[in-house]
N, C-alpha and C positions, 0 to 999 in steps of 0.2 A: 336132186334139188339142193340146193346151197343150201348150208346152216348159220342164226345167228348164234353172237353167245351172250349170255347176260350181261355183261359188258357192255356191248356194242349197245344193248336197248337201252342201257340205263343211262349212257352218257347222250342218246341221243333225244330223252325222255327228259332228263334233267334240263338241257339245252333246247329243247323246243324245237329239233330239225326238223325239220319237216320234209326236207329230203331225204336224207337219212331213214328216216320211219317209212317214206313210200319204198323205199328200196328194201329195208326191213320186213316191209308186207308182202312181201312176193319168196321170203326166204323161211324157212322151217325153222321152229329154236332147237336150240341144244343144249342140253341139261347131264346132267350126271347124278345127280341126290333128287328124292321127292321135296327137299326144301329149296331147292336150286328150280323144280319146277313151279311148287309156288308163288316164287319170288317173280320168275317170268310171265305167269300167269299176272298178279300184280301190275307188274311193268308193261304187259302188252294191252290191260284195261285200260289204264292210264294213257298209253299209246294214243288210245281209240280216243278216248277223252279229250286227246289234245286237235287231232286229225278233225273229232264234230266238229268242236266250236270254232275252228280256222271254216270249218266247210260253212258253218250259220254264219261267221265272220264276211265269207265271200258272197253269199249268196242276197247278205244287207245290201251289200257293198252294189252287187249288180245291178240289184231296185234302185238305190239311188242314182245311178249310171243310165240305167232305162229311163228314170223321170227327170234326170236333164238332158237326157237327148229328146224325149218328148217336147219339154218346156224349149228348146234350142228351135225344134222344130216343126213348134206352134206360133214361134216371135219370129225366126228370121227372116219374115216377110216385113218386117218392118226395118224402115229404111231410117237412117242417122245421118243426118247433114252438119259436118262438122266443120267448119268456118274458121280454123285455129291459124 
């Protein structure tokens, strides 16, 4: 399995990739010192942190998506006669 390195997580934790970190989730860290592991540990909480609230962010986003397609498609029976 592929490893990150502390590096890789923090620039992408600093920047908010969100690509970046799904690709990172699928990879093992690597570390060398137990302070190098904490730090990861750190960075990969945070990771998570940032991964929820995009996921709460998306998941608002679909509701209000769902209730104008409802609202679209509880009106589009009415008809607009435009005379211009």
């Amino acid at each position: 399995m592929e490893k990150f390195t502390l590096n890789e997580i923090k620039i992408a934790v600093i920047n908010r990739d969100l690509k970046k970190l799904e690709e990172l989730s699928r990879m093992t860290p690597a570390f060398s010192s137990e302070s190098e592991a904490k730090e990861l540990i750190y960075f990969i909480n945070e990771a998570t942190k940032i991964l929820e609230e995009e996921k709460r962010k998306l998941s608002l986003e679909m509701k209000e998506i769902k209730k104008l397609k409802n609202f679209y498609n509880q009106n589009s029976t009415c008809a607009f006669d435009y005379q211009g």
